[in-house]
TIDO-151589 format. One record per atom (N, C-alpha, C): x negated, z negated, y. Coordinates in steps of 0.001 Angstrom, whole numbers, plus 524288, in hexadecimal, padded with zeros to 5 digits. Example, Ala and Ser with C-alpha at 12.3 -4.5 7.8 and 13.67 -1.06 7.14 Angstrom:
BEGIN
7CC7A7E1887E9C67CFF47E1887EE6C7CC707E1887F31C7CDCE7E4587F7367CA9A7E41C7FBDC7CD9C7E1428001E
This chain:
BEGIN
16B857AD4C7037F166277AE89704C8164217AA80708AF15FB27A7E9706AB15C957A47670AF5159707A65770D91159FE7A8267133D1543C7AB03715F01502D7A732716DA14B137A9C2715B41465A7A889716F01462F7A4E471C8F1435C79F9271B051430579D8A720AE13D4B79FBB7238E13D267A4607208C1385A7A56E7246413A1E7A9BA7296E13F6D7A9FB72A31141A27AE6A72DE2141227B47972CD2141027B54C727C3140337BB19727E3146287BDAB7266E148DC7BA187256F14D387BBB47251114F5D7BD5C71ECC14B4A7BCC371A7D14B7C7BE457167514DDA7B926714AF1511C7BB4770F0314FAD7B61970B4714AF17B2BC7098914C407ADBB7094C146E97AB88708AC142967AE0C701FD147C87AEDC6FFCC147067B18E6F9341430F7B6CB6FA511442C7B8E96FDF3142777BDE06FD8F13DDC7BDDE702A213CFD7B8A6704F3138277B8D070895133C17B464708981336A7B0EB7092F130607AC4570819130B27AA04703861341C7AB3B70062133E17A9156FB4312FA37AB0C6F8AB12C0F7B10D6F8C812C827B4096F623126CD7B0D46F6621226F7B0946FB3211F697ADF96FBE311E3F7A8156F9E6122C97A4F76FA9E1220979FA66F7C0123B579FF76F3D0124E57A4106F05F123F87A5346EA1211DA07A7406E99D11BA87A8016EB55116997A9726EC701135F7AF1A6EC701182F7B1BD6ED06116587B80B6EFC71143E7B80D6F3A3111597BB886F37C10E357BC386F9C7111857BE0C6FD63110DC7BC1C701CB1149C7BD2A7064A1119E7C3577081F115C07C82970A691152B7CAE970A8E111657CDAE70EFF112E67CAD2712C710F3E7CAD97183110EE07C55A71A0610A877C4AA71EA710A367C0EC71FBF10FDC7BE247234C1134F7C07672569116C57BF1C7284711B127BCA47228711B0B7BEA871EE711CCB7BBB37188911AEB7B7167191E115FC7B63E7190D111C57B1FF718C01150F7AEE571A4C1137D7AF0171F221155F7AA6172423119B37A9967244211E8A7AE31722F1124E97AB2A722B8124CB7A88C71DFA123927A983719ED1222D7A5BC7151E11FA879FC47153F11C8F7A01A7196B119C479A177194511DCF797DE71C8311EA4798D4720D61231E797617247A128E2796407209912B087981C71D3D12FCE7978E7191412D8F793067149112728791AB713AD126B578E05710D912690788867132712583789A37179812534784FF71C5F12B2B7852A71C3312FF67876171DD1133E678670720241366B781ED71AA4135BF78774717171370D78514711F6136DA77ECD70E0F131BD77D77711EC12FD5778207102D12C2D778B270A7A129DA77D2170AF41261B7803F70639121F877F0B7073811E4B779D57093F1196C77B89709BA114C977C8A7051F117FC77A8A702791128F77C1E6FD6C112497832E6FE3A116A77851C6FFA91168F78BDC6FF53111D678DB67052F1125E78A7F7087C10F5278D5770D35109A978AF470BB3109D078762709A4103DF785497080C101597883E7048A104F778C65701C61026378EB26FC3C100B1794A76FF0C1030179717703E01001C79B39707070FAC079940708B40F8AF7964870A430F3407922170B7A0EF8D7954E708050EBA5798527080C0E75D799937054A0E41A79537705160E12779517700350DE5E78F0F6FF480D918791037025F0D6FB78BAD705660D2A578DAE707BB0CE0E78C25704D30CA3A7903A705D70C4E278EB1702BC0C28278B74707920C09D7862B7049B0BE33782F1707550B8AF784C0709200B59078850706450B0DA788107082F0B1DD78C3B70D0F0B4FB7901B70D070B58C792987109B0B83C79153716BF0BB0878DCB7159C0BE55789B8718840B8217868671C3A0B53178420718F80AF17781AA71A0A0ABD2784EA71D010AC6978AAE71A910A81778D8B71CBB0AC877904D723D00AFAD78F957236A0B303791CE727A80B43978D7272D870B018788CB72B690B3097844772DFC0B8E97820772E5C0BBF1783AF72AC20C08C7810D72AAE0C06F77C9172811
């Protein structure tokens, strides 16, 4: 068994994997050990794909 490098103590099979197969992470504290395990992992296409696409005009109208 390989544990999760996100510290939860789980297998990685049965915790962050489940998310970068592309299940929704269960709570937000999922979330964040998941992006943190795609970073450790050397996954960034996986933490880039949590990123909601931004609407530009709203982005314009928000001053960002």
């Amino acid at each position: 068994m390989t544990l999760c490098p996100c510290a939860s103590g789980q297998a990685y099979a049965d915790c962050c994997a489940r998310p970068h197969g592309g299940e929704a992470a269960a709570t937000a504290l999922a979330l964040m050990r998941s992006r943190y395990c795609a970073y450790v992992l050397g996954a960034g296409r996986l933490s880039a794909g949590y990123l909601a696409p931004v609407d530009a005009a709203a982005g314009a109208a928000s001053g960002r």
